[in-house]
C-alpha positions in Angstrom: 9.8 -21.3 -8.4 10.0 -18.0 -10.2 8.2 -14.8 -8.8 6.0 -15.0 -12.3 4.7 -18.6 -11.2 4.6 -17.6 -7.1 1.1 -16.4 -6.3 1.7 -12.5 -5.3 -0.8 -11.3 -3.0 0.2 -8.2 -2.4 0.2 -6.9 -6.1 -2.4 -5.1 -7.4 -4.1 -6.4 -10.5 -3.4 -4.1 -13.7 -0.5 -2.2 -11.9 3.4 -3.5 -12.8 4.8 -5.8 -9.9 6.9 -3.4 -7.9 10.1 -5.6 -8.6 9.7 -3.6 -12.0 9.9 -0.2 -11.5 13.4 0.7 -11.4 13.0 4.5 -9.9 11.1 5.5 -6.9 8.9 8.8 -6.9 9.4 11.3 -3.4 11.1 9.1 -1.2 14.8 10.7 -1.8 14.8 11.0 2.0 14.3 6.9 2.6 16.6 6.2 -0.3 19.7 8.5 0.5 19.6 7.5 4.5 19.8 4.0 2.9 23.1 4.7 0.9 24.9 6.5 3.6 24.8 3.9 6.0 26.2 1.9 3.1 28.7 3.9 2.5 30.4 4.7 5.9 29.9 0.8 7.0 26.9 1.3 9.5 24.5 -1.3 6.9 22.0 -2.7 9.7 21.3 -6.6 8.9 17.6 -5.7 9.0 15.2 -3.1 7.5 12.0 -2.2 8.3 10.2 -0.4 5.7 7.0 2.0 7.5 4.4 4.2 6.3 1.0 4.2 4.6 -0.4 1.4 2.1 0.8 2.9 -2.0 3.4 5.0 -1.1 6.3 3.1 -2.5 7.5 0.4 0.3 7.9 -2.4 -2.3 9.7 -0.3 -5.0 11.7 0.7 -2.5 12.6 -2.7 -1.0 13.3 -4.0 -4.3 15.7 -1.1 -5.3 17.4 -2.2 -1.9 17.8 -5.4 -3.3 19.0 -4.8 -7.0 21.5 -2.0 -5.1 22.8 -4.3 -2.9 23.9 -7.4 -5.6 25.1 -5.0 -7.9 27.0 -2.8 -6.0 30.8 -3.5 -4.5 31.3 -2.9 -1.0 32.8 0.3 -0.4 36.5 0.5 -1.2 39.3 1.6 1.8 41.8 1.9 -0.7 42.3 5.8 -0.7 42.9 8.2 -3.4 42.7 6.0 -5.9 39.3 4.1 -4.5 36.2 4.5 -6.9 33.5 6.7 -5.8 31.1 5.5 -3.6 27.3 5.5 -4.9 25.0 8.2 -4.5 22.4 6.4 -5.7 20.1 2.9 -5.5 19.3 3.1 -9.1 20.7 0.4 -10.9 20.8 0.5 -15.1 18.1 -1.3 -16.9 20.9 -3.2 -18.7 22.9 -4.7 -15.5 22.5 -8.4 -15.5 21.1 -8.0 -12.0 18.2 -5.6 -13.7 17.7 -8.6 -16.1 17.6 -11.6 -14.1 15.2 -9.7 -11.4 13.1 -8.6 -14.3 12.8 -12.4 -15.4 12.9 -13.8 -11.9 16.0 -15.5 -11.7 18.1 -14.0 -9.4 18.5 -16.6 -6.8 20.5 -14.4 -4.3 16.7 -12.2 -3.5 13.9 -14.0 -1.5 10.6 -12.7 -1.7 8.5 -13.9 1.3 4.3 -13.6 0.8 1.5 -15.0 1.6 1.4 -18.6 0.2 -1.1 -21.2 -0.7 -2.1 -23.6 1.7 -1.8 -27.3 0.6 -4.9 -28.7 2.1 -7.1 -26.0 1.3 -5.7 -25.0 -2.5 -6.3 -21.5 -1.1 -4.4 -18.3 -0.5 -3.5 -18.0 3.1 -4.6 -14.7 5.1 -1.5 -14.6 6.5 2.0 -15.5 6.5 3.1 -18.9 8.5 6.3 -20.5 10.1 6.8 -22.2 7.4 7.1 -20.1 5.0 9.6 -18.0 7.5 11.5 -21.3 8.4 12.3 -22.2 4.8 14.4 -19.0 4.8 17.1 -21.2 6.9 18.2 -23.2 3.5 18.6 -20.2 1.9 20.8 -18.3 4.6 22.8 -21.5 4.2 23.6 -21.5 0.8 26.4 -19.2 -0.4 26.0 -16.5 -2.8 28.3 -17.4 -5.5 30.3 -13.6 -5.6 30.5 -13.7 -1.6 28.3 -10.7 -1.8 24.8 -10.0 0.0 21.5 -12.2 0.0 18.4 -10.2 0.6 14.8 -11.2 1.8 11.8 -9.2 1.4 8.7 -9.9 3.5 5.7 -8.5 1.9 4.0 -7.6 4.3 5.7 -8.2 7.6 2.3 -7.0 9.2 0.4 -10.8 8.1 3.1 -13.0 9.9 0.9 -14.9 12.4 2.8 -15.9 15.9 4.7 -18.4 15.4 6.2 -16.9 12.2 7.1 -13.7 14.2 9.2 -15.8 16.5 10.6 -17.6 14.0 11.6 -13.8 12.0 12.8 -12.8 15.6 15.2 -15.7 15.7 16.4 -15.1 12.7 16.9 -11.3 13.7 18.6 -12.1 17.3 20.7 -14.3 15.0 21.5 -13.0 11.9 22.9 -14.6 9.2 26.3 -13.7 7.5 25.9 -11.5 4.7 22.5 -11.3 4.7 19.9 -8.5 4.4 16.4 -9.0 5.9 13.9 -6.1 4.6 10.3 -5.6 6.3 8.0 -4.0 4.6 4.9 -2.5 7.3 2.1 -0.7 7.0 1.4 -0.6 11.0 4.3 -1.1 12.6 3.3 -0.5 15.9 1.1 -3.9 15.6 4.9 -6.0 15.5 6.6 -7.4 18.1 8.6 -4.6 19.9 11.7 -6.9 19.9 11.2 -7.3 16.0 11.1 -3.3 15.6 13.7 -3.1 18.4 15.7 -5.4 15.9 15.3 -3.5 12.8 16.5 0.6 11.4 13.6 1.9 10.4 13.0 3.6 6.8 9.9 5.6 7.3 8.5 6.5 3.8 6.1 9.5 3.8 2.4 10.1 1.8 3.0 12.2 -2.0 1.9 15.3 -3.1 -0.9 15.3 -6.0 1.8 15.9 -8.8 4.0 13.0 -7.4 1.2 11.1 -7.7 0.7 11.5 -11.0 4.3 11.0 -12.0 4.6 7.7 -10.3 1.1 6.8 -12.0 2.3 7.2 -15.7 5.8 5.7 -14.6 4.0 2.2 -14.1 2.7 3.1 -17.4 -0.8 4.3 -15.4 -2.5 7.5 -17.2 -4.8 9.2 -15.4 -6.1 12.7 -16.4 -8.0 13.2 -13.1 -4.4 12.6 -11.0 -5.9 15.2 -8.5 -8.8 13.9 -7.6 -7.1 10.8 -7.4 -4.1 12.0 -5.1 -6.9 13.7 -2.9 -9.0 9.9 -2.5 -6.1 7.9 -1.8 -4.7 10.3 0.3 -1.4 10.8 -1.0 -0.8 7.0 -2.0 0.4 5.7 -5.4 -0.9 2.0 -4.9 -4.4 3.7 -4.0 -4.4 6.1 -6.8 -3.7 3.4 -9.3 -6.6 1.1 -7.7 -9.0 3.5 -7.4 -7.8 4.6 -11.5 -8.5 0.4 -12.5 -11.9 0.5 -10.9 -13.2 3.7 -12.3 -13.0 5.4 -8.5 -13.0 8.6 -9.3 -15.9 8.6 -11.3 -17.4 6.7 -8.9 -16.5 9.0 -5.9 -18.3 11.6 -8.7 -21.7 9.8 -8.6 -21.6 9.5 -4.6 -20.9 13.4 -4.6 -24.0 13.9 -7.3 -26.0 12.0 -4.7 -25.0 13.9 -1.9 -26.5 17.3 -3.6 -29.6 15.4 -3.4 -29.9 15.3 0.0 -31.6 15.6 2.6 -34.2 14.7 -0.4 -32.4 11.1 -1.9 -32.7 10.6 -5.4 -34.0 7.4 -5.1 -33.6 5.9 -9.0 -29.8 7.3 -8.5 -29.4 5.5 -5.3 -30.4 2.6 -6.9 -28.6 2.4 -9.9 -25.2 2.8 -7.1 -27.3 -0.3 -5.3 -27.2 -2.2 -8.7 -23.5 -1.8 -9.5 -22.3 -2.8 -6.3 -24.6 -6.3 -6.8 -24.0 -6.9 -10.4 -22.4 -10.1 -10.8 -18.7 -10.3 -9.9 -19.1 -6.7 -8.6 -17.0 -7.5 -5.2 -14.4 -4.7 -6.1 -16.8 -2.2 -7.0 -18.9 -2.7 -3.7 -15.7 -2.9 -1.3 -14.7 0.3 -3.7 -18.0 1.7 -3.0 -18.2 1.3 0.7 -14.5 2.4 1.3 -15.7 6.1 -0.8 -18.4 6.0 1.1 -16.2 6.5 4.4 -13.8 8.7 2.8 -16.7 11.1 1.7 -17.9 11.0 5.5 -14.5 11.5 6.8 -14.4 14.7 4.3 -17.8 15.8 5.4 -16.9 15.5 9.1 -13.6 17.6 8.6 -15.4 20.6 6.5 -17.7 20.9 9.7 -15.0 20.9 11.7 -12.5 22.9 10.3 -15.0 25.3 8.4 -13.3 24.4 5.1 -13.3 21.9 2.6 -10.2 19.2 2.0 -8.3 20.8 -1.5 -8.0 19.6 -3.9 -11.7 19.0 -4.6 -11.9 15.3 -5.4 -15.3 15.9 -7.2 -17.0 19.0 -9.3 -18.5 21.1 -7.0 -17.5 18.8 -4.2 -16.5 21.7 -1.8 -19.7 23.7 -2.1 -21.7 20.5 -1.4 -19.5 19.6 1.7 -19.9 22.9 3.4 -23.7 22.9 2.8 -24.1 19.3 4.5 -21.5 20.1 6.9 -22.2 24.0 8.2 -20.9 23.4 12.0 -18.8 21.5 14.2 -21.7 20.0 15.6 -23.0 18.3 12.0 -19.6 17.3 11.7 -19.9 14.7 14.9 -23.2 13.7 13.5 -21.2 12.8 10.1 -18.2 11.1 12.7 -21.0 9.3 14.3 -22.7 8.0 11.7 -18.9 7.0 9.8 -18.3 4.7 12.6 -21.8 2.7 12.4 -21.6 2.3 8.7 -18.4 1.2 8.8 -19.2 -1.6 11.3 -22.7 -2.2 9.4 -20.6 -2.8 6.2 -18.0 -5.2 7.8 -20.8 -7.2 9.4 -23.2 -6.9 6.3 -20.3 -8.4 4.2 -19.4 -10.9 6.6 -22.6 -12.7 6.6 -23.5 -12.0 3.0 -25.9 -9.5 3.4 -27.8 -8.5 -0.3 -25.2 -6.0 -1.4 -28.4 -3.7 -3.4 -29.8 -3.7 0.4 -26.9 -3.0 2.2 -26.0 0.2 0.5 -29.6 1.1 0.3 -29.5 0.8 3.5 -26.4 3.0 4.0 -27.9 5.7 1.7 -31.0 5.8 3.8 -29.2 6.4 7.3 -26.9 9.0 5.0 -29.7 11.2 4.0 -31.7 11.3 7.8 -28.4 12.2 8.9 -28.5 15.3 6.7 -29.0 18.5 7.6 -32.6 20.1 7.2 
């Protein structure tokens, strides 16, 4: 089965699969450690791939894997060797390039969630089984001799078993073979799995990174600020929050906010009515995830005395400090994060009105103001 007809979980709708991008945006750090050990013989069978969600994991795992087909192991032969690569980047025109892009390169595993044959659904996380049909292709040989690579997207859903079966694998490691984890918490692994693995730690972008990896997946955004500043440094959060209209939705929850402690009810309500409109899942889940950034933001001006830059919002800052004056508003705001976050989980869980629950939210939001 081609990646095209595989379900892929992990991509976001709108957004290029990752497989496609063929540079990677402020990791140089990641990607040059990753050629060294290449070149002076020190490439560990297995890879684990850390940092926050959107910051380039996948692009960088797939890079990896395109490097490591194209590229001929380094060469002893002296004066007259070629020079070793500098580089992952492989040209749009190699016929690796090409039969990624299309899905046929058969040397490249990508391991995701898959869809469970009783239930015709997508799994919520990754099973034995599909760790365990890895062992065919470790067995097959790639037809140059060179490397096979498997990318497990994310290594953070395996289940038990499957993480016993991936530790197997790693205490046993097949012959030319490359096993790449990509985790978001890493700490939630096995220890012997991490113990197993070199670790590429990939670090959060600055605003104007952001914004250059956005229009690279072909993304334009002309608020890239305010949407570096919401997704906290994350491309694959930028770009979600740029499908589903976040910034100007983070804008309305800041114009409601400058209502307070006195809510404007009608705007309250037309926030309510989005996030229950009919297939409005996204937008609520959106919704309630701004809402905890905005109260994470209000509890750091009280605490620090400033506001977060960039602004993510017009006149954000001004309206933070007002609402957040001292440390001790600032646990209020902490306080009240927590309890709406678990509100929300629980409110969702049990399908809870959506117009209600946020009303709800906006209510405890504006008692918790200060007078």
């Amino acid at each position: 089965m081609s990646d095209d007809a595989a379900p892929q979980p992990e991509r976001l709708d709108g957004a290029p699969h990752p497989r496609d991008a063929l540079s990677l945006i402020g990791q140089d750090a990641a990607q040059t450690a990753f050629v060294d050990a290449f070149n002076t013989g020190r490439l560990h069978h297995a890879w684990m791939l850390t940092g926050p969600r959107g910051v380039g994991k996948a692009t960088l795992a797939w890079l990896i894997a395109r490097f490591l087909l194209a590229t001929p192991a380094p060469d002893k032969g002296g004066m007259f060797a070629p020079e070793p690569p500098t580089t992952l980047i492989i040209p749009a025109d190699h016929p690796v390039t090409q039969r990624v892009a299309s899905g046929g390169e058969g040397r490249i595993r990508n391991v995701t969630r898959t869809i469970n044959p009783t239930t015709k659904k997508l799994r919520q996380e990754i099973v034995a089984d599909d760790i365990r049909a890895l062992n065919g292709f470790f067995q097959m040989s790639a037809p140059d001799g060179g490397y096979r690579v498997v990318i497990i997207d994310d290594a953070d859903l395996m289940n038990t078993t499957a993480a016993n079966a991936l530790l197997k694998m790693l205490e046993e490691p097949p012959a030319r073979a490359v096993l790449i984890l990509i985790s978001h918490q890493p700490s939630g692994l096995l220890p012997t799995i991490r113990s197993r693995c070199r670790t590429l730690p990939l670090r959060t972008l600055e605003a104007a990174e952001v914004a250059e990896a956005m229009a690279q997946a072909g993304v334009q955004a002309a608020n890239a600020d305010a949407l570096a500043a919401l997704s906290g440094g994350s491309v694959g959060g930028a770009m979600r929050l740029s499908l589903l209209g976040g910034a100007s939705l983070y804008a309305e929850l800041v114009g409601l906010m400058s209502t307070l402690p006195h809510m404007d009810r009608p705007r309250a309500l037309k926030l309510a009515e989005l996030a229950a409109s009919k297939g409005g899942e996204a937008k609520r889940d959106l919704l309630f995830t701004l809402i905890d950034l905005l109260l994470s933001r209000l509890a750091r001006t009280g605490a620090t005395g400033t506001s977060p830059q960039p602004q993510a919002a017009q006149g954000e800052a001004d309206i933070l400090k007002r609402l957040s004056p001292t440390p001790h508003q600032a646990r209020v705001w902490a306080d009240l994060a927590a309890g709406i976050g678990a509100r929300a989980r629980h409110g969702i869980a049990v399908n809870l009105d959506p117009a209600a629950l946020v009303l709800d939210t906006f209510a405890k939001m504006a008692k918790a103001a200060p007078r």
